[in-house]
matplotlib code that plots the C-alpha trace (Angstrom):
import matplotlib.pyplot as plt

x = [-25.8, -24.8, -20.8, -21.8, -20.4, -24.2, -26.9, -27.2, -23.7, -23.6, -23.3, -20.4, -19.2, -15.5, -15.3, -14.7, -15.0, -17.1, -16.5, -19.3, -18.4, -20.2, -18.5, -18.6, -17.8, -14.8, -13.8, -15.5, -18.6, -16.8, -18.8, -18.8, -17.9, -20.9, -21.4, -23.2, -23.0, -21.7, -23.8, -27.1, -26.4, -29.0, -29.4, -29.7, -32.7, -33.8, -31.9, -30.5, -26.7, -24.0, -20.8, -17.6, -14.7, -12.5, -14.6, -14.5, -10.7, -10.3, -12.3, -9.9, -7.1, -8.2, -9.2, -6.4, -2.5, -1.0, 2.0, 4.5, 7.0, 10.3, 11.5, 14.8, 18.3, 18.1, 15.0, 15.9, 18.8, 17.7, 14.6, 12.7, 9.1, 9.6, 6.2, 7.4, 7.1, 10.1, 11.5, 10.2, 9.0, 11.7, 14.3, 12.6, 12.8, 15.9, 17.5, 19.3, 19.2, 16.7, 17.4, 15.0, 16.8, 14.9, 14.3, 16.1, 13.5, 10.7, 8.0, 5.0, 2.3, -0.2, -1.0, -3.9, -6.1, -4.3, -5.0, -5.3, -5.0, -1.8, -3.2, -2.8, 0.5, 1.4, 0.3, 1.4, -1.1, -3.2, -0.3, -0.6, -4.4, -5.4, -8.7, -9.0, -7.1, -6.8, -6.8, -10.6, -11.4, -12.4, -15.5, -18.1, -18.8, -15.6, -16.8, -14.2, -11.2, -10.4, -10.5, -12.3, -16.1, -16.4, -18.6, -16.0, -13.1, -12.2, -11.1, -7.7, -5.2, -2.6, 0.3, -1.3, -2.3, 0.8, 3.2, 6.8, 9.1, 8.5, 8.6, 6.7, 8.7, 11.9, 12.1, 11.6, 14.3, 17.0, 15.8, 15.7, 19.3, 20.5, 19.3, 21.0, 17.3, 17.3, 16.2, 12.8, 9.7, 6.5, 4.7, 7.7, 8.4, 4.8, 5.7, 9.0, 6.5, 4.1, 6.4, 8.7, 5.5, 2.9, 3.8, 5.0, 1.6, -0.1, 3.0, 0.9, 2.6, 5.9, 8.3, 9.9, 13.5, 10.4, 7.9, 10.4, 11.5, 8.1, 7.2, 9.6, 8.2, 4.6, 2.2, 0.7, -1.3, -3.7, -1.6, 0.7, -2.0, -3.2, 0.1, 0.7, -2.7, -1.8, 1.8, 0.8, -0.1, 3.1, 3.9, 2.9, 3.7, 1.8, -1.3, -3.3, -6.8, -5.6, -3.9, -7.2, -9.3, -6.6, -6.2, -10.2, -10.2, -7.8, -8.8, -12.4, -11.4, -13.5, -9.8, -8.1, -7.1, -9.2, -6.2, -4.7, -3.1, -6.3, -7.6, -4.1, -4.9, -8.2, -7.5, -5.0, -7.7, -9.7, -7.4, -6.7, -10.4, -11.3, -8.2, -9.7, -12.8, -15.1, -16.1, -18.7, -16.9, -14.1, -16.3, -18.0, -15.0, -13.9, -17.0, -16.0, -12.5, -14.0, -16.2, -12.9, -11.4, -13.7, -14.4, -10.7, -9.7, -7.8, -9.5, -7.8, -4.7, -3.9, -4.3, -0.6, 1.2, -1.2, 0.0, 3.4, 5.4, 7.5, 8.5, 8.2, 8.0, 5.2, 3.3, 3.5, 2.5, -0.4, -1.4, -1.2, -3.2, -5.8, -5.6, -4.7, -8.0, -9.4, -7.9, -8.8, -12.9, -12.9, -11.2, -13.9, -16.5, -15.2, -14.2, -16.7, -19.7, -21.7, -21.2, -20.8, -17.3, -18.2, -14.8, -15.0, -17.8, -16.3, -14.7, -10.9, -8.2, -5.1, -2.2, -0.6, 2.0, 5.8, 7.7, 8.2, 11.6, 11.7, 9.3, 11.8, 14.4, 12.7, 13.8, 10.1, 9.6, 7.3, 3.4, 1.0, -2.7, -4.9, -5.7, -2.4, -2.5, -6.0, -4.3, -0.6, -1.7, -3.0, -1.0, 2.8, 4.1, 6.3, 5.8, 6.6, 4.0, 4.6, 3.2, 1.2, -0.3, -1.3, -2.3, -5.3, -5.8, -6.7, -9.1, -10.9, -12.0, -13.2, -15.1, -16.5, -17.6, -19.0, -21.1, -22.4, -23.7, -25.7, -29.0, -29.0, -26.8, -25.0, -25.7, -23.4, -21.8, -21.5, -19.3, -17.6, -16.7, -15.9, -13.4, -11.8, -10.9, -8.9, -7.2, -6.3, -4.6, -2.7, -1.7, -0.6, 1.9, 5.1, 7.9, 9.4, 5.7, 5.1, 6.6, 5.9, 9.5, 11.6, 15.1, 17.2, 15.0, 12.6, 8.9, 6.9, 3.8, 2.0, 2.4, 1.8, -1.5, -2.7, -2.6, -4.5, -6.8, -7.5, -7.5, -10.4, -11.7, -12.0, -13.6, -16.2, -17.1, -17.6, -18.1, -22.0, -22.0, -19.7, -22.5, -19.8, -22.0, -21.6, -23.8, -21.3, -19.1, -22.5, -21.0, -18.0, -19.3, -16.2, -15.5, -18.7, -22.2, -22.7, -23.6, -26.2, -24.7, -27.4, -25.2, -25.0, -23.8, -21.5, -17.9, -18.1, -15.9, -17.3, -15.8, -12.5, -11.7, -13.2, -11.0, -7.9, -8.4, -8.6, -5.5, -3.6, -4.4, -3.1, 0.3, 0.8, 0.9, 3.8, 5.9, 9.0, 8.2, 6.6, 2.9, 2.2, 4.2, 1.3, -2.1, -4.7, -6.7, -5.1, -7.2, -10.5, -9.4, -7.3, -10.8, -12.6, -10.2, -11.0, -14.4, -13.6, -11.7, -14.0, -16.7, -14.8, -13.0, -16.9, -17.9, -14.5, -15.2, -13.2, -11.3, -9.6, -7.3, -7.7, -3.7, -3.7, -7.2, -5.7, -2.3, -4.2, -6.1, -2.9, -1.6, -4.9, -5.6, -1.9, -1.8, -4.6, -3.1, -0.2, -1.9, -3.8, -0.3, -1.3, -5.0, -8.0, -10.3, -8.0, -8.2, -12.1, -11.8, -9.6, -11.8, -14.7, -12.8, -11.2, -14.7, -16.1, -13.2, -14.2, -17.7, -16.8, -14.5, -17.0, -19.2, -16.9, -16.2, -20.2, -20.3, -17.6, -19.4, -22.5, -20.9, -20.3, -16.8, -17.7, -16.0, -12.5, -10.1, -10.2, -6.2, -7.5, -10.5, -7.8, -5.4, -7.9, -9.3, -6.4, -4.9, -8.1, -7.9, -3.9, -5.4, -8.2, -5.2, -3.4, -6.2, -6.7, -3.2, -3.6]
y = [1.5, -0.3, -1.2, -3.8, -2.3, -3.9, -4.5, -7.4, -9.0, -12.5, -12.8, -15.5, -16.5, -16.9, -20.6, -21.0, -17.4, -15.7, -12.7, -12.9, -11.3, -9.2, -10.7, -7.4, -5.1, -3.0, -5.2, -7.7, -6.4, -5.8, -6.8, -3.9, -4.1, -4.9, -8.0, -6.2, -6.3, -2.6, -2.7, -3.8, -5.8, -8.1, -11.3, -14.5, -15.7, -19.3, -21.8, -19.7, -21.1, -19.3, -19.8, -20.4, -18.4, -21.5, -22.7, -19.4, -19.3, -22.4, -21.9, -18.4, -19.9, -22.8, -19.9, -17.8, -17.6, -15.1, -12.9, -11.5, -8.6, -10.4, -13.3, -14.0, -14.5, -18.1, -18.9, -16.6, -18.7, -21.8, -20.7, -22.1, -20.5, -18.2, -17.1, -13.5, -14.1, -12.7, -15.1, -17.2, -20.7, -22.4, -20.5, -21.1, -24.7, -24.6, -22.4, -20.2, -16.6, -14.6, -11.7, -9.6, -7.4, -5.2, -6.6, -4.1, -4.4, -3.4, -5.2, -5.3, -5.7, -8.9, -11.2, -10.2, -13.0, -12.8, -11.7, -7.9, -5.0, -4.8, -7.1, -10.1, -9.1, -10.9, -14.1, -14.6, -12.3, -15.1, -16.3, -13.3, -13.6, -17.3, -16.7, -14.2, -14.3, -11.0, -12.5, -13.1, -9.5, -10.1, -9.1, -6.2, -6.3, -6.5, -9.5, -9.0, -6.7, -3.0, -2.7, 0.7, -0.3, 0.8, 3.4, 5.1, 4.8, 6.9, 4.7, 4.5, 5.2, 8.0, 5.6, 2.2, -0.2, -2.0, 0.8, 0.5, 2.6, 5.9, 9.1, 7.5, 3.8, 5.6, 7.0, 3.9, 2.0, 4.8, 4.1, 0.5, 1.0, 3.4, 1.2, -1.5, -3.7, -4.5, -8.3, -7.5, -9.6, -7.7, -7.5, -6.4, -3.8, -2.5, -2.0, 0.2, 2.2, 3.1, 4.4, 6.4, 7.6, 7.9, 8.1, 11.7, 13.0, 11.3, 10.7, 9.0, 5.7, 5.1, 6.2, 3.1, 2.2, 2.3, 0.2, -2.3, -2.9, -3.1, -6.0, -7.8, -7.9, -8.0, -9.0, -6.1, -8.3, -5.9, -3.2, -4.3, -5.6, -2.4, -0.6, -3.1, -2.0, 1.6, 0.9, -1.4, 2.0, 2.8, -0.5, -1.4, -5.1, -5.5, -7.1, -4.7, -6.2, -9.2, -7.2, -4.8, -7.5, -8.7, -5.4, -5.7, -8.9, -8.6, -5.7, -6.9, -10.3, -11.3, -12.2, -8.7, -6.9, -3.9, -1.3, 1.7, -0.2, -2.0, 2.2, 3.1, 0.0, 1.3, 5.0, 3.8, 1.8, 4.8, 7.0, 4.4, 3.5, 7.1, 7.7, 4.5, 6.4, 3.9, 6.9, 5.7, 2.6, 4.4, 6.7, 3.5, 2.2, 5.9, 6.0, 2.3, 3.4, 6.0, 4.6, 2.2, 4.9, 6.3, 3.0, 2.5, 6.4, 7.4, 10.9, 11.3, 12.2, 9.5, 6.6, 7.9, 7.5, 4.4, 2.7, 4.1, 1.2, 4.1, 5.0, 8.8, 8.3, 5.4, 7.6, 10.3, 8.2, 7.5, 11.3, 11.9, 9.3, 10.8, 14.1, 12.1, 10.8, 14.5, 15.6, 12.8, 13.1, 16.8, 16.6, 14.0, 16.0, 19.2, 17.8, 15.5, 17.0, 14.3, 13.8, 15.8, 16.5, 14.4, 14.6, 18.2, 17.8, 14.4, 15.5, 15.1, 16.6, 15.0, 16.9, 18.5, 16.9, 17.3, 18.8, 16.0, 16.1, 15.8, 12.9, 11.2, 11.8, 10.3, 13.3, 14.1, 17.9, 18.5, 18.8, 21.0, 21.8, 22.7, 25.4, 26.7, 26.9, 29.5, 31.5, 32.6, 35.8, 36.7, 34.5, 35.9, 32.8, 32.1, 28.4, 27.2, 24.7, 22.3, 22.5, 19.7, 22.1, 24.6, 21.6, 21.3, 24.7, 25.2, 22.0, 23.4, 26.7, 24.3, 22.6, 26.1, 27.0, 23.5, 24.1, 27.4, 25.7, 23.1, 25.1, 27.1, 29.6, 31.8, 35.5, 38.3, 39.3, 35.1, 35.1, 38.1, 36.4, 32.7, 34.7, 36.5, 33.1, 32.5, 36.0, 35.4, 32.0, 33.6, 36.9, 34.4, 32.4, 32.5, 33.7, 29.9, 28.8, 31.7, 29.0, 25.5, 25.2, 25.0, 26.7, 23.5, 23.0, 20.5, 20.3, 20.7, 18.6, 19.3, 23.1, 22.5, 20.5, 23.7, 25.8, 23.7, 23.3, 27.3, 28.0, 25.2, 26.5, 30.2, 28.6, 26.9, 30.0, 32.9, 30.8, 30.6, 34.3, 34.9, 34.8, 33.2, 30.9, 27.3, 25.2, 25.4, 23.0, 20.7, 17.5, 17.7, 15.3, 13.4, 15.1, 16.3, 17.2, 19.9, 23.1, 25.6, 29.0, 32.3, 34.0, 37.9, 40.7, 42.1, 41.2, 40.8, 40.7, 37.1, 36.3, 38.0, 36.1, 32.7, 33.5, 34.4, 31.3, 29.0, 30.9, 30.3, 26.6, 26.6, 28.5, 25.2, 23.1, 24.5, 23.9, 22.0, 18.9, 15.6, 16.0, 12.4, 13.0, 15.3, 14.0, 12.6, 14.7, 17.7, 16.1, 16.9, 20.8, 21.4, 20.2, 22.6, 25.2, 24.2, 24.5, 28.0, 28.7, 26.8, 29.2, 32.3, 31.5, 30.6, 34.1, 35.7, 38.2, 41.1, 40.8, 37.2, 37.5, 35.2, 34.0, 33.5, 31.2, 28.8, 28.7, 27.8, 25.3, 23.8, 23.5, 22.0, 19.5, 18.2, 17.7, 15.7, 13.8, 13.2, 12.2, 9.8, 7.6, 6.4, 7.7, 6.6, 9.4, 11.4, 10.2, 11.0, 14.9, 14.9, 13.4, 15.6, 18.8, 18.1, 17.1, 20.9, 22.5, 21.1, 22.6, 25.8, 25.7, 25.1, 27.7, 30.2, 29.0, 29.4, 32.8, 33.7, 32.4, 34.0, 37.7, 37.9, 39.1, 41.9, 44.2, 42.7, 43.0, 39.9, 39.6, 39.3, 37.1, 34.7, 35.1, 34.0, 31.0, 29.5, 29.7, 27.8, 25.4, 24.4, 24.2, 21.1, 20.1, 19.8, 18.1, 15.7, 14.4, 14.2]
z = [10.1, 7.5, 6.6, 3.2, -0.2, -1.9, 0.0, -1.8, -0.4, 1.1, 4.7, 6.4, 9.8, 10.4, 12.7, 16.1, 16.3, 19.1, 16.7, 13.9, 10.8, 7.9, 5.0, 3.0, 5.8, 6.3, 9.3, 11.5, 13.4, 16.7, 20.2, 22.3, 26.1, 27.2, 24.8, 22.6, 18.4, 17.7, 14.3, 13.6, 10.3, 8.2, 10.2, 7.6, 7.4, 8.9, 6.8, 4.5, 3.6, 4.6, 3.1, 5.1, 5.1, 4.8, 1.9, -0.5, 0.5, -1.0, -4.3, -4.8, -4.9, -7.0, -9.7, -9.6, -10.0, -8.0, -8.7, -6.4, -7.2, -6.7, -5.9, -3.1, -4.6, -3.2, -5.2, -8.1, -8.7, -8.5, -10.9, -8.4, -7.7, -5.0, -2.6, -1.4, 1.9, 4.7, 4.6, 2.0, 2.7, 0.6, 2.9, 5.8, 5.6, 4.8, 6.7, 4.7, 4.8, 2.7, 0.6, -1.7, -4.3, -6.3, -9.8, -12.4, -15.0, -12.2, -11.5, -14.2, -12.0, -11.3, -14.1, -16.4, -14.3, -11.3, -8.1, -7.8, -5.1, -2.7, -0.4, -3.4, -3.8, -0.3, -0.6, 2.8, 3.8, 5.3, 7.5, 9.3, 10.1, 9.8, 9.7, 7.0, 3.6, 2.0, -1.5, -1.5, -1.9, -5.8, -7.2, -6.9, -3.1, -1.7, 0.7, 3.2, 4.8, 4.9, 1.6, 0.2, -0.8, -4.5, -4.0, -1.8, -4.0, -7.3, -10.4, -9.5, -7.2, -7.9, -8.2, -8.2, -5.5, -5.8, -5.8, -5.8, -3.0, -3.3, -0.9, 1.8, 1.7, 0.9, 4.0, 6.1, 3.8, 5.1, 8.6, 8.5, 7.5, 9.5, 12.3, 11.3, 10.6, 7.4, 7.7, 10.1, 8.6, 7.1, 10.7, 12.2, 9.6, 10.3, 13.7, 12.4, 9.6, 12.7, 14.4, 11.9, 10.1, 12.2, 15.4, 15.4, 14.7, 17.4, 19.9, 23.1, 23.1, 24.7, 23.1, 20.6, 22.7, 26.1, 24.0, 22.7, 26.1, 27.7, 25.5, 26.0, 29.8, 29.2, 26.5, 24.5, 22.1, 20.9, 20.8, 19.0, 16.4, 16.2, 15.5, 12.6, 11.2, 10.6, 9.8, 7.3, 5.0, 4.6, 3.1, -0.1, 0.6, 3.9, 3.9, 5.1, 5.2, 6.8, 9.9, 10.0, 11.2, 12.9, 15.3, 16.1, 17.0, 19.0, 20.5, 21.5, 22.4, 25.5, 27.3, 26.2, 29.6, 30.4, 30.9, 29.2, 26.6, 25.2, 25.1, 23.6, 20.6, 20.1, 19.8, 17.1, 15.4, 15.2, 14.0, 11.1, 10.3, 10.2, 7.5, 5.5, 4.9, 7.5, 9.9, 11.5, 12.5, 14.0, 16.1, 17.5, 18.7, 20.1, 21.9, 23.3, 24.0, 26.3, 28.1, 28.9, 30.0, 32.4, 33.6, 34.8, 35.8, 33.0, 33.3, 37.1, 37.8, 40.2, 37.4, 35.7, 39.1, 40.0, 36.8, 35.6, 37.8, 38.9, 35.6, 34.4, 30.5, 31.2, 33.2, 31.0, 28.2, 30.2, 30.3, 26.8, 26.0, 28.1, 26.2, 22.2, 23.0, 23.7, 20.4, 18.1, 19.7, 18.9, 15.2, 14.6, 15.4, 13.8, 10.5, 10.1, 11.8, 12.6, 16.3, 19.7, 20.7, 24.2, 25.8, 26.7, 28.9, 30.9, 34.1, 34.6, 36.3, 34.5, 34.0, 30.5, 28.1, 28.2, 25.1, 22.5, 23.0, 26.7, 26.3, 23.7, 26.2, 29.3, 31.3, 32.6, 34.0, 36.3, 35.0, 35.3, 34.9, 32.6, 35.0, 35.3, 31.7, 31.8, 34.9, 33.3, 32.1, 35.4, 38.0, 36.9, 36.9, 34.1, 33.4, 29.9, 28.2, 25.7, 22.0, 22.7, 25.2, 22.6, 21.0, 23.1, 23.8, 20.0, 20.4, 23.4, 21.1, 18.8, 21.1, 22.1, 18.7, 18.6, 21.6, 20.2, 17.2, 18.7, 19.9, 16.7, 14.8, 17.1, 16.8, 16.2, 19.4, 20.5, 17.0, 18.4, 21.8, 20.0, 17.6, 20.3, 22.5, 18.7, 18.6, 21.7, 20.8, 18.3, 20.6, 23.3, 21.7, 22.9, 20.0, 19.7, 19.3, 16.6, 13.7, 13.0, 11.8, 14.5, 14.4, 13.6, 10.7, 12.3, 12.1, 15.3, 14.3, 17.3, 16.7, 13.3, 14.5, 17.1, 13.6, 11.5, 14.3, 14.8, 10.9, 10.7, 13.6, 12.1, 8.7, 10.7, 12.8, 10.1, 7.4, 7.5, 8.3, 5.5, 2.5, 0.2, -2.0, -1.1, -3.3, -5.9, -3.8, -2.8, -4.3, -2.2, 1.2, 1.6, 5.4, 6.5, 4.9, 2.7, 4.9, 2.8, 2.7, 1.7, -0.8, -0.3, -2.1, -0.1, 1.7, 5.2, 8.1, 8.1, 5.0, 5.2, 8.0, 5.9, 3.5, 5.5, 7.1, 3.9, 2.5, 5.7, 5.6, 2.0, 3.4, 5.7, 2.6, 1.8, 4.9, 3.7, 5.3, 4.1, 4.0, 4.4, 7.9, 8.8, 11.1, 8.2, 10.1, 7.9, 4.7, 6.1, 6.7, 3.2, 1.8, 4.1, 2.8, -0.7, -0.4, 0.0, -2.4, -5.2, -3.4, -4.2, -7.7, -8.8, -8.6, -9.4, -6.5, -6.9, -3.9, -4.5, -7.5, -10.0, -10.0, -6.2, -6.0, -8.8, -7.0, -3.7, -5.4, -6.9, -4.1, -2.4, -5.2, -4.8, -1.1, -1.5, -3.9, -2.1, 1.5, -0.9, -1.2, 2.0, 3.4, 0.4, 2.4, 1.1, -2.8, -2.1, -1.2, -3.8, -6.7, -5.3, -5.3, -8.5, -10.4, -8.3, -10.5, -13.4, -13.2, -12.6, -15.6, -17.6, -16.5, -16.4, -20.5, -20.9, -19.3, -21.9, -24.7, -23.9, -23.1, -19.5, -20.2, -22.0, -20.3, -20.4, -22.9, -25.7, -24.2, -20.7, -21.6, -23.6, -21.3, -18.2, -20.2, -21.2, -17.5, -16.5, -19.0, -17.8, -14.2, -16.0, -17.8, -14.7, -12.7, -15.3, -15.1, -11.4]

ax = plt.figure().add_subplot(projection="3d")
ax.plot(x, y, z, "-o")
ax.set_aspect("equal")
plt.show()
């Protein structure tokens, strides 16, 4: 496996490091718990010069000038130079107080030979790593940090690197100050973004008034690190490179303490890496976050009341991060299909999650079991279950349909039996579970998560059974390889349920919520969605109006260009699925040319075209 943006890059070694480092890798090559390199990169060769770190630090900033958006009021009025930091050197040392205001002419952007990306933009980027300065990213092989490898990016981002507070910032500006925090430094504000933005799709840490306090009584190193990582998206000023390498090192440092919260900082590193398009890192370091896991009982149920220090919310916390771990194995193997959803065959006997608000609350009910949870339909007992329950009952049919595809294709009546565990899903929730809106106008995101789950679950079912073409969507890779589909004729029950599905998954677009609130796990299956729909609008079956596949596309194409704000594997399905569009187009334009619409009206056929050519229109402004 290789992580280099050119196989031609240089290779480095950060100092006084037991950590050895790919210089063109997405992060540091992390050692694995048993001391072991987790990547089998290029060696250098004997007496072949390797370039330090320090040294190419030194020679960047020598070359280039670098830029920050604003500067404080203090150095703003003393026309003084000002470095952008919170606070700012000059304050600092001082000791006055540091303010930002936002410049009313707006910030221009980097000098023309300036340092460039959002990571240049902080030049105090370094101070937050000290090994690693973000601002030697420059050239074709992006030598070091998280930054995307060129051949994974698109041209541009949808709103620059840099980009000023929008939708996803905004939000976390009316938090900071309705929490009175308005002064908090750039790693602390990370801390505030993971929590305000990402935390609600994958709630397994304490809760933020129970983590604040715990840190104050014990170190959390690598936790923290990690949490500043994946924060650090939903800050255009944070340097995220920097506090990528930062997390892994800390999190595979030879003195980090083997406990839950060294699994809880690598699940989160996973989750991030896997959004940042480096997939095969991230399910390295799952595989290492299990194996942790097993190795200190996180899959009994004794370990919660063994390590919660008598405190309900911590032991709950200790559960769900048992079963996050469950969810975030069996997404990655069912979006991306390149592994084995391994979780669902490891033994373990710990108990279900709490409602989110009872967790926020720290008033604990009592738990129960997984089996309790298989038995209510038969046992009458009338136990309410959480939707972080139906959370994982919609992962365990995926990890069913999974299994069935591992020997070879299943036949008809094992497709029968898989699509009846999802029916069954569906039939069995309860009337406050049937929306994912609750009824004070709140989104449930686990609910909304159990959904997503089933709809991709149904797509990857019926969909090879469905004979809906699929080469026409061949390019787009960006989740999982491209599966060949025999087209056929006629319209299954195989594809009416694909295309129920893909619809359905468009219909949760449209849930008036923030999608970059949403797990980036939901990327992978609106892409899976498109797929289908590019499928059917490039044979204009007669069964899909026209209208409704460009509206779902719309609203596909835009939800990936929205999660792209902060996720680039998002900016990827989109480019893919946008350039897929584009083809079609102009076949359909061909087939015109050449007769196939001969039996339209020339109204319709004008009509039709010129509603493609505003959806192009559209996709080239996107």
């Amino acid at each position: 496996m290789s992580w280099s943006a050119s196989d031609s890059s240089t290779r480095g070694s950060a100092p006084n490091s037991a950590v050895s480092m790919d210089s063109s890798s997405p992060l540091a090559t992390p050692i694995s718990t048993a001391g072991r390199p987790l990547s089998s990169d290029r060696l250098p060769e004997p007496g072949e010069r390797q370039p330090s770190i320090s040294s190419s630090l030194s020679d960047q900033q020598n070359k280039e000038r670098i830029t920050v958006p604003s500067a404080c009021v203090g150095c703003r009025s003393k026309h003084l130079k000002c470095d952008g930091l919170s606070p700012c050197t000059r304050c600092s040392a001082n000791s006055l107080e540091c303010v930002y205001v936002r410049s009313r002419r707006g910030f221009k952007g980097p000098r023309k030979n300036g340092a460039q990306g959002k990571n240049a933009s902080v030049p105090g980027a370094a101070s937050s790593c000290p090994m690693v300065n973000p601002n030697a990213t420059k050239g074709p092989h992006v030598p070091t940090g998280l930054a995307t490898p060129p051949e994974q990016r698109l041209q541009t981002l949808p709103r620059g690197l840099d980009f000023p507070v929008l939708e996803v910032n905004q939000e976390l500006v009316a938090y900071e100050s309705k929490n009175g925090s308005p002064g908090l430094d750039t790693r602390e504000r990370c801390i505030e973004a993971f929590f305000y933005h990402f935390y609600p799709a994958h709630p397994f840490l304490l809760p933020r008034a129970h983590f604040m306090a715990l840190r104050k009584q014990q170190p959390l190193d690598a936790l923290q690190a990690a949490m500043r990582y994946v924060g650090s998206f939903y800050l255009s000023q944070a340097p995220t490179t920097a506090l990528g390498i930062e997390a892994e090192r800390s999190v595979y440092k030879a003195d980090c303490p083997q406990d839950g919260f060294r699994v809880q900082a690598m699940l989160i590193l996973t989750i991030g890496l896997d959004g940042y398009t480096y997939q095969e890192k991230a399910l390295q370091i799952l595989i290492d976050a299990q194996d942790l896991a097993l190795k200190i009982g996180l899959n009994s149920r004794e370990f919660a009341y063994q390590h919660g220090n008598g405190s309900e919310v911590l032991e709950e916390s200790w559960r769900r991060t048992w079963w996050e771990m469950f969810i975030v194995d069996g997404m990655i193997a069912g979006v991306h299909q390149k592994s084995s959803f391994r979780m669902k065959d490891l033994p373990a006997d710990v108990l279900l999650p709490c409602e989110e608000k009872e967790y926020a609350s720290g008033l604990i009910p009592q738990a129960h079991s997984i089996g309790d949870f298989d038995d209510e339909s038969f046992d009458g007992r009338d136990f309410s279950y959480s939707s972080f329950t139906y959370r994982i009952a919609a992962l365990r049919n995926l990890g069913k349909v999974l299994s069935s595809r591992q020997v070879m294709m299943p036949d008809d009546g094992a497709v029968l039996r898989l699509d009846a565990h999802l029916v069954n899903w569906r039939l069995h929730l309860p009337e406050s579970k049937k929306e994912c809106i609750t009824s004070d106008g709140q989104l449930d995101e686990m609910l909304f998560q159990a959904h997503m789950i089933t709809e991709a679950t149904t797509v990857l079912l019926h969909r090879e059974l469905s004979e809906l073409d699929s080469s026409v969507a061949k390019n787009v890779t960006s989740c999982a390889p491209h599966k060949q589909i025999t087209p056929g004729e006629n319209y299954n029950i195989h594809a009416a349920k694909t295309v129920q599905a893909a619809q359905d998954i468009s219909r949760l677009i449209t849930l008036p919520v923030p999608l970059v609130k949403h797990t980036h796990f939901f990327t992978c299956v609106v892409t899976l969605g498109s797929i289908v729909h590019l499928s059917c609008w490039s044979t204009l079956m007669s069964f899909y109006q026209d209208d409704d596949l460009k509206q779902q596309l719309r609203l596909n194409t835009g939800a990936l260009k929205t999660l792209w704000q902060v996720w680039p594997s998002a900016g990827k399905a989109f480019g893919q699925v946008k350039g897929v569009a584009q083809e079609i187009f102009a076949a359909k334009k061909h087939q015109a040319e050449i007769g196939f619409w001969s039996n339209f009206t020339n109204e319709e056929v004008m009509r039709n075209m010129i509603e493609d050519q505003t959806i192009m229109d559209e996709l080239q402004l996107l």
